[in-house]
N, C-alpha and C positions, 0 to 999 in steps of 0.2 A: 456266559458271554460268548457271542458270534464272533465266528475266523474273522468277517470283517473288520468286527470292530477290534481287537485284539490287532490284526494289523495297522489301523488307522493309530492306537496309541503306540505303537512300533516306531512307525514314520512319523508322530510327534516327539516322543523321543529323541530319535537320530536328525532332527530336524533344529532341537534344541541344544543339541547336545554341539550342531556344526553352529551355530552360531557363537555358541559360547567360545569354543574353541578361535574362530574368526575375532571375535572380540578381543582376546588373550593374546592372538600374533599383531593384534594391532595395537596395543599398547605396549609391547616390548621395545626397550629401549634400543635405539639402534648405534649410539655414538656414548661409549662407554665413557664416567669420567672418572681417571684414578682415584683410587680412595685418598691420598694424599694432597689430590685437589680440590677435596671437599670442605665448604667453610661450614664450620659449627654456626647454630640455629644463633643470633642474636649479634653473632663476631663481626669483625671488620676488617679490610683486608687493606693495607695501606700500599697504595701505588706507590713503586719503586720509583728512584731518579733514575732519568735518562744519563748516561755517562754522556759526559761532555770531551766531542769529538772535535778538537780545529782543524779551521778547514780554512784555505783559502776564500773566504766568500767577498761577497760584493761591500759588507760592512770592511773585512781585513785588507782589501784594497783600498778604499779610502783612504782607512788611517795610514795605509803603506806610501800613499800617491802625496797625503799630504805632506808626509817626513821629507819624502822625496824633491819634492815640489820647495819646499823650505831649505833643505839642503843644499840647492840646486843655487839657491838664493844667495846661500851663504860661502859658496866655494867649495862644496864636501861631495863627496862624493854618495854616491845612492846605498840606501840600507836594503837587505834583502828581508822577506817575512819567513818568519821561524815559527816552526809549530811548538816546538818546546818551549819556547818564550809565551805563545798565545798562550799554551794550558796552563803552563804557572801563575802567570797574568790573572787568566780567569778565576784558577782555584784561591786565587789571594783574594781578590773582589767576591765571590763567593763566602769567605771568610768573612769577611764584613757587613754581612744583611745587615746583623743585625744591628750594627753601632755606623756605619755609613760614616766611619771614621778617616777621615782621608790623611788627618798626618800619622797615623800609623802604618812604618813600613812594614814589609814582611822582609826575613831574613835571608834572601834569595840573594846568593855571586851576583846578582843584574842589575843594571841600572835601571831604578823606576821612577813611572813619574804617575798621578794618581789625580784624578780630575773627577769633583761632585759638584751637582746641580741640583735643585730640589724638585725641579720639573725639566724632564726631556727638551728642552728648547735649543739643541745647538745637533750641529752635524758631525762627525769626523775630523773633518776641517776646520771647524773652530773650536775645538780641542788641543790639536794642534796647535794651530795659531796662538791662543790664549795662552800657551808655555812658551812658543818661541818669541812673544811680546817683552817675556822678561829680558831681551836681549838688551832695553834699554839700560839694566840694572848692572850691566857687563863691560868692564873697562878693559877694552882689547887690546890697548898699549902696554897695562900691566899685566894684564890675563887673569884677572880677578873680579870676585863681583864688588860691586863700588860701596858697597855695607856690610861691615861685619861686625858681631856675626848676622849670618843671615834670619830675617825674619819676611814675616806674614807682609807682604804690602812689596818688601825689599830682597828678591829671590833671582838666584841664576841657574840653580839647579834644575831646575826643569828644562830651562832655555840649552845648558850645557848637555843633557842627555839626546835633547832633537838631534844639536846639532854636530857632537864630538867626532873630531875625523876619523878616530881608530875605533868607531863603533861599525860592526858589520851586518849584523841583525836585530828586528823587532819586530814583536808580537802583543796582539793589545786585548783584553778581556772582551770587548765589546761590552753592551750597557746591562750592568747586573742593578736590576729595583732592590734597593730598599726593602725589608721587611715596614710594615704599617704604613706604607705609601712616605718613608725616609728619604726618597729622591733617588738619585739616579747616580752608579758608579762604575768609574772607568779607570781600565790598569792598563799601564803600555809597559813592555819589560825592554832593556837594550843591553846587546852583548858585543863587544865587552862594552861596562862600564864606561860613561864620563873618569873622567882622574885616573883613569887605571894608565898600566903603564902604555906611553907612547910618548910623542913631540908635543908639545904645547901648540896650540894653534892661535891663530888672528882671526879675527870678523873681519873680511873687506867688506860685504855689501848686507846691508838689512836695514 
């Protein structure tokens, strides 16, 4: 074999040899990912809930604006919005996907009031309203509701929560769905309580 050609498979060699190697740094993985972030071949990885943050937003003013606005109606004075109230609100409505059971209360110190629809059809404000409507069921001369006991049709409990004077805070779920398309659930919580302790009140205007 000739010097030339002995060199020419020389420089094929080293010629092969840089490619390969080039090939080798270009498939190196550049963005390592922990071996404990690794899913096995077939597995499934279920996306976590987002933790549920209250926040003052443009829905918790509404329902704030409408108490307010009712209040205002009624001679009381203004409720302020509570974050601990919105979260327990919401984790009770959360509680409920799956039965969208609205006379079930939850066992919260709060005053609650709980409003289902089976289709998204109403505002903030007519949530509101719709509890402070029972104020007809309300005999402000006795300070009682004019049915007892109270039922489905014949209610002031709700009405008494909007509007009770020694209430100072509320916070409301915002609209939690139904699991299987169940309809639509709304928690308002108030603190203190209707009936807790303070002065009995009157209705002048509503």
């Amino acid at each position: 074999m000739g010097r030339a050609m002995r060199r020419a498979r020389v420089c094929s060699m080293v010629i092969l040899v840089a490619a390969v190697l080039a090939a080798s740094a270009a498939a190196t993985v550049v963005r390592h990912t922990p071996k404990m972030g690794l899913r096995r071949r077939g597995g499934h990885l279920k996306p976590s809930a987002l933790a549920f943050v209250p926040t003052l937003n443009l829905e918790q003013q509404d329902y704030l604006e409408a108490h307010n606005e009712l209040r205002m109606l009624a001679g009381m004075p203004p409720l302020a919005w509570d974050a601990k109230l919105t979260a327990s609100s919401h984790e009770w409505a959360e509680k409920r996907r799956e039965d969208c059971d609205y006379r079930n209360h939850s066992s919260n110190p709060y005053g609650e009031n709980i409003f289902y629809m089976k289709y998204r059809e109403f505002t903030p404000r007519d949530v509101v309203q719709w509890w402070f409507s029972e104020s007809k069921m309300y005999d402000s001369r006795l300070l009682r509701c004019r049915c007892a006991p109270e039922r489905e049709g014949c209610e002031c409990g709700h009405f008494l929560n909007v509007v009770w004077r020694d209430t100072k805070r509320v916070g409301c779920s915002g609209n939690v769905y139904c699991n299987n398309q169940g309809g639509v659930y709304i928690v308002c919580e108030y603190d203190p309580p209707a009936l807790s302790a303070g002065n009995p009140f009157t209705i002048h205007h509503y």
